[in-house]
C-alpha positions in Angstrom: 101.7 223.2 212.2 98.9 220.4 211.5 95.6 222.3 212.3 92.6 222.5 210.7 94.1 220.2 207.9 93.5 217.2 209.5 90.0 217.7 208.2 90.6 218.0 204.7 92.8 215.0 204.2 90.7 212.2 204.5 90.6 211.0 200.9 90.4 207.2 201.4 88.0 206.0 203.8 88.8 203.8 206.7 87.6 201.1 205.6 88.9 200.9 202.4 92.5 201.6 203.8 92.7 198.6 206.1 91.3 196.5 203.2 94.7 198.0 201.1 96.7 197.5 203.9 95.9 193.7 204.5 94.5 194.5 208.0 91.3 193.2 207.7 89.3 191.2 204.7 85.9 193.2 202.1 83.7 191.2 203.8 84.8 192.0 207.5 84.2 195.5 207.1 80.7 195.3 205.0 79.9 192.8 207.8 81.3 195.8 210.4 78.9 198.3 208.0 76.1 196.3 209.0 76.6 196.7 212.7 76.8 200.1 212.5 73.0 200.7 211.6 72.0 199.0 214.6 74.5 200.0 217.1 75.9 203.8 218.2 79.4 203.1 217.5 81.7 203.9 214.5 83.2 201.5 212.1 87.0 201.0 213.5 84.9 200.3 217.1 83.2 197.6 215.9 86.0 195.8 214.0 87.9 196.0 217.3 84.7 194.6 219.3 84.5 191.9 216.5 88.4 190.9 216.9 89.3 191.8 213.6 92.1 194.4 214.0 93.6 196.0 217.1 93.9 199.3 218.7 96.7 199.7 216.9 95.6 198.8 213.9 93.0 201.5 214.0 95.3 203.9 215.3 97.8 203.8 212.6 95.0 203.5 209.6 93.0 206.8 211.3 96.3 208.4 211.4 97.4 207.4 207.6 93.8 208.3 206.3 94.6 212.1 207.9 98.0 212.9 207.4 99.5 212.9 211.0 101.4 211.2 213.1 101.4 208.3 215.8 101.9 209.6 219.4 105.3 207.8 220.9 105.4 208.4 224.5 108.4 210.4 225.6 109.5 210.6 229.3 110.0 214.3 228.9 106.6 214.7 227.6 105.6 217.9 229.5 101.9 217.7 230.0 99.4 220.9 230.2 96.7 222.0 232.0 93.4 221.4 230.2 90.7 223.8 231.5 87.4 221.9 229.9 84.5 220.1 231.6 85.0 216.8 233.2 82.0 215.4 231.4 83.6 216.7 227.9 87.2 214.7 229.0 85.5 211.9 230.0 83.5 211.8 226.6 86.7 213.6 224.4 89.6 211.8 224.9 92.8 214.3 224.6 95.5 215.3 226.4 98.1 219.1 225.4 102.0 218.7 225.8 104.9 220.4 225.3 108.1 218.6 223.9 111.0 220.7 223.9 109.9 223.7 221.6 107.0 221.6 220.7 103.3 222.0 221.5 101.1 218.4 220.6 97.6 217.6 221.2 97.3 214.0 221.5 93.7 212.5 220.4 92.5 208.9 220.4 89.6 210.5 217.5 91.7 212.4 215.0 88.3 212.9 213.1 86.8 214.8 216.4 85.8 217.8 215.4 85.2 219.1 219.1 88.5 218.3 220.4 90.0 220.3 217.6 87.8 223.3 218.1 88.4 223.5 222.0 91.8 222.6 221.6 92.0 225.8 219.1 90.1 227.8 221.8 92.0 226.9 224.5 95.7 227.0 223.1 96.6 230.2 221.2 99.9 228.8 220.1 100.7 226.2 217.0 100.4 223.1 217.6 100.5 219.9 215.8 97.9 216.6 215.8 99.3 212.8 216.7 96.8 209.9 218.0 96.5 207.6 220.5 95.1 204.3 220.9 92.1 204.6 223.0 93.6 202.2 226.3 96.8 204.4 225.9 94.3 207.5 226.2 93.0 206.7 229.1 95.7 206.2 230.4 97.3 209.7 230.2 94.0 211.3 231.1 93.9 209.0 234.3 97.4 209.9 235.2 97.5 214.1 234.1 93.9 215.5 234.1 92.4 213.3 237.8 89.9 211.8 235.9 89.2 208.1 237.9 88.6 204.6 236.0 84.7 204.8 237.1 84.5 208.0 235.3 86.3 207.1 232.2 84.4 203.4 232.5 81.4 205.2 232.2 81.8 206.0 228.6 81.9 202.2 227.5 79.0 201.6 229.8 76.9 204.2 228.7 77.8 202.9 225.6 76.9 199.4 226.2 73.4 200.8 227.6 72.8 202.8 224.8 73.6 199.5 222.7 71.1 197.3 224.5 67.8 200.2 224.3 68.6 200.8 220.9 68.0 196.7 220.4 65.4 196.9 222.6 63.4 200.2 221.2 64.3 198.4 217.6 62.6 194.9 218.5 59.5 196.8 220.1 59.1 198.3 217.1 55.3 198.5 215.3 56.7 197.4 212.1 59.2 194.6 213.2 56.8 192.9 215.8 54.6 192.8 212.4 57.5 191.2 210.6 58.1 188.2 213.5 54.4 187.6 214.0 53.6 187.3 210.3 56.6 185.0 209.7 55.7 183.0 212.1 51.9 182.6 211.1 53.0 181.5 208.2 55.0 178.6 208.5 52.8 177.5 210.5 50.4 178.2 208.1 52.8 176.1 205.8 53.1 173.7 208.4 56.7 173.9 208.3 58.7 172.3 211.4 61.7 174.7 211.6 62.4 178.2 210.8 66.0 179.2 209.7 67.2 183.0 209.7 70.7 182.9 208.5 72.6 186.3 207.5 75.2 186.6 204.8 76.5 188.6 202.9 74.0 189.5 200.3 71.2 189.6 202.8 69.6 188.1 205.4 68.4 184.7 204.6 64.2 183.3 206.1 63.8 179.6 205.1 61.1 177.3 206.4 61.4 173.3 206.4 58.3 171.9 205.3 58.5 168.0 205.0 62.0 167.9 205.5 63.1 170.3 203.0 64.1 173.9 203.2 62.2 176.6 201.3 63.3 180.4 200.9 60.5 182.7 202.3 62.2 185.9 201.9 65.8 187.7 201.9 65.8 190.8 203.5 68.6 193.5 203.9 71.0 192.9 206.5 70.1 196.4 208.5 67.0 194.2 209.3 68.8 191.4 211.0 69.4 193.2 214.2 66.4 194.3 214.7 64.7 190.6 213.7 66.9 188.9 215.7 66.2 191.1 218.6 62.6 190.4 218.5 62.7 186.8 218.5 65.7 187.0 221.5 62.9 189.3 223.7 60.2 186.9 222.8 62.2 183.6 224.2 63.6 185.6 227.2 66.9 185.6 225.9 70.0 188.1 226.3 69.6 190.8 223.6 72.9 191.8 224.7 74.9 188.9 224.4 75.8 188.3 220.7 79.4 186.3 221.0 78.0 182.3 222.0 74.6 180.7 221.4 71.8 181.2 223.2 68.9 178.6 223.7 65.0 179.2 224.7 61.5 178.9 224.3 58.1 180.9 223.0 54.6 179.8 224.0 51.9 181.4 221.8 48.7 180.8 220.5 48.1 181.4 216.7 44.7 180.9 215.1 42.9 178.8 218.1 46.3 176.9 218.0 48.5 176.0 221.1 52.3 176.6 219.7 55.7 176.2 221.4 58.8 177.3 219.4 62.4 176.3 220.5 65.0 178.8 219.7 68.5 178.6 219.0 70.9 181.3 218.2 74.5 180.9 216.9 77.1 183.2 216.1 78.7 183.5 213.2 80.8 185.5 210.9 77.9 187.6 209.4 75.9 188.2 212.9 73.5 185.7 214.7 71.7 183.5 213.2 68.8 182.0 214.6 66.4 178.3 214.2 63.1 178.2 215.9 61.7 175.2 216.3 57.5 174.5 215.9 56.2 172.5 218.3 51.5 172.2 217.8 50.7 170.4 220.5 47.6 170.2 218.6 49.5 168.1 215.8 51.3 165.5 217.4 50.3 162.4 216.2 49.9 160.3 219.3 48.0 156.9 217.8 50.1 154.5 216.3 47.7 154.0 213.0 48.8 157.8 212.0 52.8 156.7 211.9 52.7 155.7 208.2 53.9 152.6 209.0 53.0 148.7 207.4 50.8 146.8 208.9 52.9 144.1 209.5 55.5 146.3 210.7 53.0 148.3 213.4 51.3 144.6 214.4 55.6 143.7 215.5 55.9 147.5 217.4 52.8 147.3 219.2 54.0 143.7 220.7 58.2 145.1 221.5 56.6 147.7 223.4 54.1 145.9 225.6 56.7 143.8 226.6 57.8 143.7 230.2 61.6 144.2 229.9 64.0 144.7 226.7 65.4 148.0 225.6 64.2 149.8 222.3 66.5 152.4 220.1 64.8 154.7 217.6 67.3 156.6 215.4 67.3 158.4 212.3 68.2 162.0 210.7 67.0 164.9 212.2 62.8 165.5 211.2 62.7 161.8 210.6 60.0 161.5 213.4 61.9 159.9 216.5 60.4 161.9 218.7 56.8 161.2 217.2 57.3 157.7 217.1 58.6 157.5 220.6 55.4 159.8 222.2 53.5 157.2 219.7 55.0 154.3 221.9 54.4 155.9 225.4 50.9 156.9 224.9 49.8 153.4 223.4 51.5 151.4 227.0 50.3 154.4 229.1 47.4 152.4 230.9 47.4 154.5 234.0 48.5 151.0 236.0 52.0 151.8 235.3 54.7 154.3 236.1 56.4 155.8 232.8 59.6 158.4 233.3 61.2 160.3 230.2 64.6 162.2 229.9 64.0 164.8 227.4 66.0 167.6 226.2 63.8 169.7 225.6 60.8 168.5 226.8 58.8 169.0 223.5 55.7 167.8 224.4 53.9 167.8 227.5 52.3 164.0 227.7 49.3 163.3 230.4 50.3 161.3 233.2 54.0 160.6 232.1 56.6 162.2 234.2 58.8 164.1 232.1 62.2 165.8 233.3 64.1 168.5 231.4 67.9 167.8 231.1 69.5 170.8 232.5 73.7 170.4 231.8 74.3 173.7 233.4 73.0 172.5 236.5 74.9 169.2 236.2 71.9 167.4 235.2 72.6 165.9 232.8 71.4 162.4 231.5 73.5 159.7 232.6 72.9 161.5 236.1 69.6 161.7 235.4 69.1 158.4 234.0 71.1 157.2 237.5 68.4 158.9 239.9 65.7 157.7 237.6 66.5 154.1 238.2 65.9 154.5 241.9 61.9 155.6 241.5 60.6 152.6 240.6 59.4 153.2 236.9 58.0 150.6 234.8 59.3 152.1 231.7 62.0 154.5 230.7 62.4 157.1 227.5 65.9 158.5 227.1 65.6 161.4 224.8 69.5 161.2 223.4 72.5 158.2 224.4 75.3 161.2 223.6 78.0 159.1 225.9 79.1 155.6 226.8 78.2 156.4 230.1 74.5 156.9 229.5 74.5 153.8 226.7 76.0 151.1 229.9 73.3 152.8 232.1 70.0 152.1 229.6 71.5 148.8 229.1 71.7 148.0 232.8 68.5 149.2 233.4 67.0 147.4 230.4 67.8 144.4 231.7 66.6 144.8 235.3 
């Protein structure tokens, strides 16, 4: 009989068994760890939810770490009555059965204390311990005890609720609204352009980019990241929730008497979400030509391309290299008032007085070469394309050049 025992096995922890056993790498379970102080589920739940092991997997590691066996479903399998809540089955998943001479509780939680208790309780006679995998759980309880999928479903959505108000109660907390706010005062303060919140493994990496260059501003533990992230995802109106593919979206605030927009972008990755936020002072854009940096000679040649009537003009360069500056540059030195000046943007970083500028939107299927088609047909004078990504936008600003 395998009662109380299965209590006082667990010498090696979960973890470390799957790491001995090849199922899963060190720094897929200290990446799992992490998780856990941010979300209400256990370690082997979160390495499913993150793809790196199975049901299975799990099944047969709890099993090994406690000394029992792994339930093989028998088509003599005589199953018992279970006289216990709904609400406890639904949140307990077990099932009782005789096999032959045998009496087995079958658990999808070996490590459930409460099961074994009312299992104890409820069955005077000896009876031994296998688990389950928690889909082959539900099964069994569906089929034997007349509990429905809604009821059982309720359990991953109350779990999923609980997930989301933790993040949420997390990111509206006193001290981590502190954190964001003073992290973003200062590289503004520093007059950085970007700032990068990348997690590893050590810690969770805050860099700023100040004149092109990245600059650590701190390294905090990873328990923080969830709750960092979280804030800046409320801020830009983005799904706290979804964690598996980037997210994009945008903060307004005003810092010090300053007008700022920040662009943020989150990405998955193997140590959690990271996220860039772009600084946009309206304040700061240098809109006269004269502030560009550039030679005389060279800014006498500019100002002439661009007053041109016709002709086509391509600004590239690296990313911070000022494109987008010297392009706004351009459009406010020809915007006379007499003429009708369309960009394509995406984003829209700057809001430009009497220029008509429209937000790429490829989930929508506008995207620029369909933009760039409909521009064509409202008569504009002159035309800023934010990106060429495809041939098909490259033949169109060609055409049009040449009109």
């Amino acid at each position: 009989m395998i009662r109380n025992t299965v209590f006082f096995k667990k010498k090696e922890l979960l973890g470390e068994i799957l790491v001995r056993k090849g199922k899963v790498q060190q720094n897929q379970v200290e990446r799992a760890l992490a998780h856990m102080e941010t979300v209400p589920q256990g370690l082997g739940e979160i390495l499913i939810s993150l793809g790196f092991i199975s049901e299975d997997d799990l099944v047969e590691t709890l099993a090994e770490q406690v000394g029992i066996e792994v339930y093989k479903p028998d088509p003599a399998d005589e199953f018992l009555p279970i006289t216990v809540s709904r609400l406890f089955h639904r949140e307990h998943l077990f099932a009782m059965l005789k096999r032959g001479e045998r009496h087995i509780m079958v658990v999808n939680d070996p490590l459930d204390g409460d099961v074994l208790s009312t299992a104890e309780l409820l069955f005077p006679e000896e009876f031994s311990v296998q688990a389950a995998p928690e889909t082959m759980m539900k099964n069994i309880v569906r089929e034997h005890y007349d509990l429905s999928t809604d009821e059982i479903g309720d359990e991953t959505l109350s779990s999923d609720e609980a997930d989301i108000d933790k993040l949420k109660d997390m990111a509206s907390e006193a001290p981590v609204i502190k954190y964001v706010n003073t992290m973003i005062d200062t590289a503004v303060k520093r007059r950085a352009s970007d700032i990068h919140m990348e997690p590893f493994d050590e810690g969770f990496h805050i860099r700023f980019r100040v004149d092109g260059i990245l600059h650590e501003y701190e390294i905090t533990p990873l328990s923080m990241q969830a709750a960092i992230v979280s804030r800046t995802k409320l801020l830009a109106g983005l799904d706290i929730a979804e964690r598996r593919i980037p997210q994009d979206g945008k903060i307004s605030l005003r810092i010090s008497g300053k007008e700022i927009d920040l662009r943020v972008s989150t990405m998955p990755t193997i140590y959690g979400e990271g996220v860039v936020i772009r600084i946009l002072e309206k304040e700061n854009i240098i809109i006269e030509m004269s502030q560009l940096g550039m030679p005389a000679d060279l800014e006498k040649s500019f100002r002439k391309v661009i007053s041109l009537p016709d002709g086509i003009i391509l600004v590239t360069g690296p990313t911070g290299s000022g494109k987008t500056t010297t392009l706004y540059c351009a459009l406010n030195q020809i915007n006379s008032g007499s003429n009708k000046i369309i960009t394509l943007e995406d984003p829209v970083e700057y809001q430009l007085r009497g220029i008509n500028q429209i937000q790429v939107r490829p989930e929508i299927d506008l995207t620029f070469a369909k933009g760039l088609r409909s521009i064509v047909r409202q008569d504009p004078d002159v035309i800023m394309v934010g990106e060429i990504r495809d041939l098909e936008t490259a033949e169109i600003s060609v055409q049009s050049s040449l009109t």
